[in-house]
N, C-alpha and C positions, 0 to 999 in steps of 0.2 A: 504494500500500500504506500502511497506515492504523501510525503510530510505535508500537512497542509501550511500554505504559504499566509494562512490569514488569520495571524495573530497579532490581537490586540496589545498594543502597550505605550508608554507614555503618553495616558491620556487620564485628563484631569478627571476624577469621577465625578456625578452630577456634587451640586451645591444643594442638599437635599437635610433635612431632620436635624434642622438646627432652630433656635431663637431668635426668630430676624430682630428681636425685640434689644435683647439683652446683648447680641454681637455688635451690637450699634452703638459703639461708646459713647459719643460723642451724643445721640438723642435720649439715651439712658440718662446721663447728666443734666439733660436740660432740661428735663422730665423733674428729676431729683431736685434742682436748684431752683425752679417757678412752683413747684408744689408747695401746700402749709403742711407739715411735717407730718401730720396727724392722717392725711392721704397715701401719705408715701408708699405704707407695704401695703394696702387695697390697692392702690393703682398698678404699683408694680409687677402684683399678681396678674392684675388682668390685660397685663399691656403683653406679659409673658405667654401667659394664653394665648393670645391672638399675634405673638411671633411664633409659635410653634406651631400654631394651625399652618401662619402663613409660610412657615419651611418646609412643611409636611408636602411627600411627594403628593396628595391626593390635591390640594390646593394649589398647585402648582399645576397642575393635571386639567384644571378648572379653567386656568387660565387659558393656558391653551386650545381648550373647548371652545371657551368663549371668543377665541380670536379667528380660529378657523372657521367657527359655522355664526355669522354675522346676523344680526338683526334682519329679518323680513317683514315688505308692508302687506298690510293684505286691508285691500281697500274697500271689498263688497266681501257677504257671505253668498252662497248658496242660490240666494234665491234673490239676488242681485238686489239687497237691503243695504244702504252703505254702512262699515261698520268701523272703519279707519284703524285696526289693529296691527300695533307691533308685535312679531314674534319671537320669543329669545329664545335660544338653546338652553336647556336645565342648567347648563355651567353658570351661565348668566345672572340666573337667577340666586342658586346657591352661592355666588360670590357678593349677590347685593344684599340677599335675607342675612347674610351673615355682618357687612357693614354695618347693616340696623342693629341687627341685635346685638353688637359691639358698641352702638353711643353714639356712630358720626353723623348724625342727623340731632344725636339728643341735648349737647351743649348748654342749651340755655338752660337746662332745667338740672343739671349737676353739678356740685363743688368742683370747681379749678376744671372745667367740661370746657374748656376752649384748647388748654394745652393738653388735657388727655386728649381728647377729639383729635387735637393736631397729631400725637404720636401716633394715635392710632390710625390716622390717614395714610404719615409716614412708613407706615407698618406695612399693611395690610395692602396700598396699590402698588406694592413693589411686585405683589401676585399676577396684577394685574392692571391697567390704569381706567379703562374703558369706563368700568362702573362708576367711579367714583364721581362724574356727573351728574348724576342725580343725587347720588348722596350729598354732593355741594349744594349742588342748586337746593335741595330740602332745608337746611342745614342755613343757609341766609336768606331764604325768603321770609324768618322770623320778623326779625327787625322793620323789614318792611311792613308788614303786615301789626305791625306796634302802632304804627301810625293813625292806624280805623281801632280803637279798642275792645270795639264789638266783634269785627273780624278778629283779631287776634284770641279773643276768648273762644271766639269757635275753631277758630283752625290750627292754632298754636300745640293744645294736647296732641292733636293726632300730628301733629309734622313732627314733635320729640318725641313720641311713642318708638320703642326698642321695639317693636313688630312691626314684619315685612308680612304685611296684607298684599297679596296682587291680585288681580282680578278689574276691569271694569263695574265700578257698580257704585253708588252714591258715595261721599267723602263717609256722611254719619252713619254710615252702616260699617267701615271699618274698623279695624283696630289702629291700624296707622295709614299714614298717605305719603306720597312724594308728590313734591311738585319740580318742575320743569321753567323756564323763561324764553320768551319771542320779543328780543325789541330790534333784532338787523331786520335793515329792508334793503332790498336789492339794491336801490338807489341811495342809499345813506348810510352805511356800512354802522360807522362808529357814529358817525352826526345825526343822532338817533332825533334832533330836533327836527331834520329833513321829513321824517318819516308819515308817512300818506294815509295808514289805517285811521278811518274815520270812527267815531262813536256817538250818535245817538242816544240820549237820553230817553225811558221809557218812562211809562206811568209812574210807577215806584220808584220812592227816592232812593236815589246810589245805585239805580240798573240804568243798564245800556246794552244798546246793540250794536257790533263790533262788525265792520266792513273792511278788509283789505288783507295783504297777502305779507305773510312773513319770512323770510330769506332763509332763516338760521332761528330752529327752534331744535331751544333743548328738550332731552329727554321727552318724545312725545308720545309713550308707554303712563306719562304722569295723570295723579289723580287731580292734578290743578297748574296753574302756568299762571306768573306775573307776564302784564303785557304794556307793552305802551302803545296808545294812539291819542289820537289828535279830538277831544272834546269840544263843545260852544266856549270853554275857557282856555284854552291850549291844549297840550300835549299833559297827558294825565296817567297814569298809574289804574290798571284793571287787574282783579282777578278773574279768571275765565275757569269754570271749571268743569270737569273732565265730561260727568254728566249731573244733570239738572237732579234737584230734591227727589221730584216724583218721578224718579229712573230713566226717564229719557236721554237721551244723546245728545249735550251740545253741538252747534254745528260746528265740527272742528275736521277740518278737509285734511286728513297727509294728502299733498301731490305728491312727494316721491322723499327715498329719503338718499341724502348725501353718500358720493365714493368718495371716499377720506383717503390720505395718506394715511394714516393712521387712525387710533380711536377707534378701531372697523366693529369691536363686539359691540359699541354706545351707538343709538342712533342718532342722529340729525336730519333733520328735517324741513321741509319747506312745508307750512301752512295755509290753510287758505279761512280765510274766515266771513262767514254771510250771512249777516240775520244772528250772531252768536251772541248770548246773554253771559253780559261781565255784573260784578259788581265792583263801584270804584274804589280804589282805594287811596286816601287822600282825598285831598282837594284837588279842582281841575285847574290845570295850568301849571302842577308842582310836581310832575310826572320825574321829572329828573330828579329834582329834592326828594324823593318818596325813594326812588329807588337804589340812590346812590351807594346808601347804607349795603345794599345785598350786592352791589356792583367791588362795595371797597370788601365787604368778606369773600365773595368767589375770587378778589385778587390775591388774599391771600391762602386761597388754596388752589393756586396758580404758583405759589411758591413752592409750597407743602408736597405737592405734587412735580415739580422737576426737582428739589430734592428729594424724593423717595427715590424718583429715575437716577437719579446721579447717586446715591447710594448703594442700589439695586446694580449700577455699574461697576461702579469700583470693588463691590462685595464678589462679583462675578471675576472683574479683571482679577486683583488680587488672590484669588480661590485655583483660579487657572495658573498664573505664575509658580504657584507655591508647590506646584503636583511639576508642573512641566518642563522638561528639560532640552536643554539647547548646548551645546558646544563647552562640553564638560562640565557641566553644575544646573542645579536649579534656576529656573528665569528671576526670582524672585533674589537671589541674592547678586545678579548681575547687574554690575553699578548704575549701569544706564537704564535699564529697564526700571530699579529700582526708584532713580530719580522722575520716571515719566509715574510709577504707582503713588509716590508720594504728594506729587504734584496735583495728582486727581483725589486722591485724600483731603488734602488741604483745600480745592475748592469743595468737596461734598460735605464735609462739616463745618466750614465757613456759612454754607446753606443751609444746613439743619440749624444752626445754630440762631442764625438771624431768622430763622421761620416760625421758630421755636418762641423766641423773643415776642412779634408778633403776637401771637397767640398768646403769651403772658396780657399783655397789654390789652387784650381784651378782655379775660378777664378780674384784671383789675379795673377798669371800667374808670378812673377819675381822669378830670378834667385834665391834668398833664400827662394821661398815657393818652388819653383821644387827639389831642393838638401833636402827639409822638407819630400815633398811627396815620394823621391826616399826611405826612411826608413821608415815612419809613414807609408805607405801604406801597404805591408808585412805585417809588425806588427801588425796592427788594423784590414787585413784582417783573423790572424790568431788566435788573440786572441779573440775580440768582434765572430767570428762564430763559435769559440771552445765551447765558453760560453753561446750558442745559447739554445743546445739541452736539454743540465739540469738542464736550468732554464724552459724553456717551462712546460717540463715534472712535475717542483715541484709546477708549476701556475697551472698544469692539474691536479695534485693532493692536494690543496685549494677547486677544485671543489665536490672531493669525487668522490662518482660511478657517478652522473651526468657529468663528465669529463672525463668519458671513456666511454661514450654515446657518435657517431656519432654527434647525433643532436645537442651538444652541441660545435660543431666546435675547439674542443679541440685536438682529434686525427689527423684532418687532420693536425694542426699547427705542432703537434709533427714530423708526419711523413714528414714535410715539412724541418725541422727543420737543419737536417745535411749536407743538399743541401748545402748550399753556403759555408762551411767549406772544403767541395769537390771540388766544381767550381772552377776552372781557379786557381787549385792545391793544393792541402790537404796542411795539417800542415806541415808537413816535408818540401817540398817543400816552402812554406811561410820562413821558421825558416832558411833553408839553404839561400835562400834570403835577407833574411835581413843580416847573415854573409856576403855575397858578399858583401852588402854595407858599412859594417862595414869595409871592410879590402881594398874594391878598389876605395871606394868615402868618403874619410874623410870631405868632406864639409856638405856630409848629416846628419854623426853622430853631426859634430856642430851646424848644424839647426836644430835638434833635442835638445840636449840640450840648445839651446838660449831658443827655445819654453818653452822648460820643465823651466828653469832658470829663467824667469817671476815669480813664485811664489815663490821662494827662501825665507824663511824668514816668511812664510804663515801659516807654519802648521810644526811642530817640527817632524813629523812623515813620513811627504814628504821630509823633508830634512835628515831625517834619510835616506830613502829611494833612495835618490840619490846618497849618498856618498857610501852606499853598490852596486849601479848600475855602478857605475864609478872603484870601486873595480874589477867587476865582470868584468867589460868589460875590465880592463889591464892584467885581468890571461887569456892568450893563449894558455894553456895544455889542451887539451880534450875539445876545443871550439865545435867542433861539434857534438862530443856526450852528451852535454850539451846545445844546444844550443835552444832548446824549452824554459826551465828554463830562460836563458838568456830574449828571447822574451815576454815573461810572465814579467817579472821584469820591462822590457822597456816599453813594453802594460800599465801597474799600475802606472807607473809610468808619462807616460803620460798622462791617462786619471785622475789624482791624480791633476796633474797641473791644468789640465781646470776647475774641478771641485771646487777648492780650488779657482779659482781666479772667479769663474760666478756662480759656482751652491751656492742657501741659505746655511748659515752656518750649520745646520743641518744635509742637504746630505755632504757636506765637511767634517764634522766631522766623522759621520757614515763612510764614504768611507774611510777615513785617519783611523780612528781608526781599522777597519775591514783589508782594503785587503793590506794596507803598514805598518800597526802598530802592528802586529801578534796576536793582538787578535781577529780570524778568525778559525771557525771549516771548516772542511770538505762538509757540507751541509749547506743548506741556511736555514737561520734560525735561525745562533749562531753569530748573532749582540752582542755586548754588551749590557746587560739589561739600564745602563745607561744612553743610548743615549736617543736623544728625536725623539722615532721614530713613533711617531702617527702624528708631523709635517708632517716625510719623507711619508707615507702609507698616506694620505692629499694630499700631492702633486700630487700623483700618481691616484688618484680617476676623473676617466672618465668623470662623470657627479653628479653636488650637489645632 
């Protein structure tokens, strides 16, 4: 019998039955230092839970499911009734009942429920990213919905309710509900003021009849959707929901739903709306004010979300170096390899760490963490999901050709990757944002600089970096065609601070020395030789 020639060897085993929870140093920590003490070993139980779900080969497996066999619309039943339903693969669904009954919708209604929700975000869409839009969009249409205090007493229980109800059928007949949002129009992208859907006032006060077509709606499997159209007083804030008290169907058209780069198991959707019964929320003409609040929380789980991808990278690159060998030794002890692992280290806990922050700040809820969050938010959504896609791409390139292998769950992360740099408004948008704040909310830039002014005195390199940031920000010639740069400066500079006063001195250093102290190339990879970055590449390793 002739030797068989096909044997397997130096090849990384899967990244499989481990704690994505507890291997994650750096969101362990930040978990640990925004909690009141008294939370600490409950949370830490349950955050460990749902790392070990989320390493488990079976939930991983789910993912997978759910990326392969995508959402379908199914527009009529049977007997040509229209019926407008999404249909999701069981993986779909087991990955989103499992978000609910984990908290990420329930926040407002738990102790310290902003940064457990956040870790738990972090956690759990490293399985997979797709779901976790409707878990956002649930999850901030609270605060909206605060605004009408009648609406919010009704709909508020079942949007934080831990049960994944699915099913078509009235909000008050569930246990819990998701909701979804429609404010792009084909014609107004992000200038949601642009926007043409008309609203009609009906008999009864605070209803309306909703006429016109939606470009980009989330989640449209949802048991309710914030909507913006144009009222007799301007552009106003509507709820539309899924189906009417007495079981009827809203008129709520899918035309078809979106081929995504990525996101493929989430649906997106174009709408159509005709004759459909809203009730308002808010006042008319304050459509933008009403909904700001759920626009500024989905930005930060636009953050939350390209760090779990950038964690979910680096935990893969890293896992693969450590097994794989190359030209006499392990990848992972090769100096140059080891300086491109570290360098992806230090941005992916840079980002947990500033995401993490975030979510303290909510819920501490005073006046100087909202004037914090009114600038840090912007900021951190534009720079942490800028910095999403190339570091992804240089963890998927650690792997080699096994990294442009499907199987190796590397391409789906890439192609997932520029999502949330997009959501709920590109860069541009983010960078002219944060100008707003700079020029019409001076108290924010001050809560901003108190934060950053904590480590004054830390690190020679951050305070270089502040005096050039404080420079930059009193030249007001050409602010806007500069004003990314700007953002970028303020982004470094914040996540510079946190790091220098929480992360081991090693990442501090690395960080300070790289992205504030100009010795920094173009690609990741050109650390300083001098650092000690087999500490930083340590830290970052998934499982001993």
């Amino acid at each position: 019998m002739a030797a068989s020639t096909h044997e397997v060897t130096n090849q990384a085993p899967p990244l499989v039955a481990y704690d994505v929870f507890a291997a994650d140093r750096a969101l362990a920590e930040a978990v640990e230092r925004h909690l009141a003490p008294d939370l600490l070993d409950d949370v830490r139980d349950e955050l460990s839970l749902l790392g070990r779900t989320a390493g488990s080969a079976q939930a991983q497996e789910w993912g997978v499911l759910a990326n392969e066999n995508p959402p379908k619309l199914r527009t009529h039943d049977r007997y040509g009734h229209r019926v407008d339903e999404v249909e999701f693969h069981p993986s779909w669904h087991r990955l989103l009942g499992k978000g609910v009954s984990a908290g990420m919708t329930a926040a407002w209604s738990r102790p310290g429920g902003h940064v457990r929700r956040a870790a738990s975000f972090v956690v759990w869409t490293q399985v997979e990213a797709g779901h976790g839009c409707p878990l956002s969009m649930t999850h901030a249409a609270v605060p909206a919905l605060r605004t009408d205090p009648a609406l919010a007493a009704e709909w508020e229980p079942r949007l934080t309710s831990m049960v994944y109800d699915q099913g078509v059928r009235p909000a008050a007949q569930k246990s819990g509900v998701l909701f979804g949002m429609g404010m792009t129009e084909k014609q107004g992208g992000s200038d949601v003021r642009a926007n043409t859907t008309s609203a009609r006032p009906l008999a009864e006060d605070g209803t309306y009849e909703l006429t016109g077509h939606k470009w980009f709606c989330s989640a449209p499997m949802s048991d309710g959707f914030l909507v913006l159209a144009q009222a007799p007083g301007g552009l106003t804030c509507f709820l539309v929901p899924r189906v009417l008290e007495d079981g009827t169907r809203n008129v709520f058209r899918i035309q078809r739903l979106k081929d995504k780069l990525g996101n493929r198991s989430n649906a997106s959707s174009e709408v159509e709306f005709d004759g459909t019964w809203a009730r308002r929320v808010g006042d008319e003409g304050r459509g933008v004010r009403t909904i700001i609040e759920m626009v500024a929380i989905t930005r930060v789980d636009c953050v939350l979300g390209a760090a779990s991808a950038m964690r979910q990278a680096v935990a893969q690159a890293v896992h693969h170096c450590t097994y794989r060998e190359a030209f006499g030794g392990k990848l992972i002890d090769k100096p140059l390899m080891r300086n491109v692992l570290a360098d992806l280290a230090l941005e992916s806990e840079a980002a947990t760490t500033l995401a993490l922050r975030l979510a303290a700040a909510y819920d501490d809820g005073s006046e100087q963490e909202r004037a914090f969050l009114r600038l840090a938010v912007p900021t951190a959504k534009y720079w942490v999901t800028k910095r999403c896609t190339p570091m992804v791409a240089e963890a998927l390139e650690c792997l080699g050709g096994n990294g442009y292998v499907e199987e190796s769950g590397m391409p789906r992360l890439l192609r997932e990757s520029p999502l949330n740099s997009i959501w709920e408004g590109a860069g541009n948008v983010q960078a002219l944002d944060v100008l707003r704040a700079l020029q019409r909310e001076p108290q924010a830039l001050n809560a901003v600089l108190m934060e950053v002014g904590q480590a004054r005195g830390a690190d020679h390199r951050l305070d270089g970096a502040i005096k050039n940031l404080l420079t930059e920000l009193a030249d007001l010639d050409g602010i806007e065609a500069r004003a990314r740069r700007l953002v970028e400066r303020l982004a470094l500079v914040l996540q510079g601070s946190l790091l220098v006063r929480y992360a081991p001195p090693e990442v501090a250093d690395a960080f300070c020395a790289s992205r504030l102290g100009g010795d920094w190339g173009t690609a990741f990879g050109t650390l300083p030789h001098t650092l000690d970055l087999a500490a930083v590449v340590e830290r970052a390793r998934p499982v001993g």
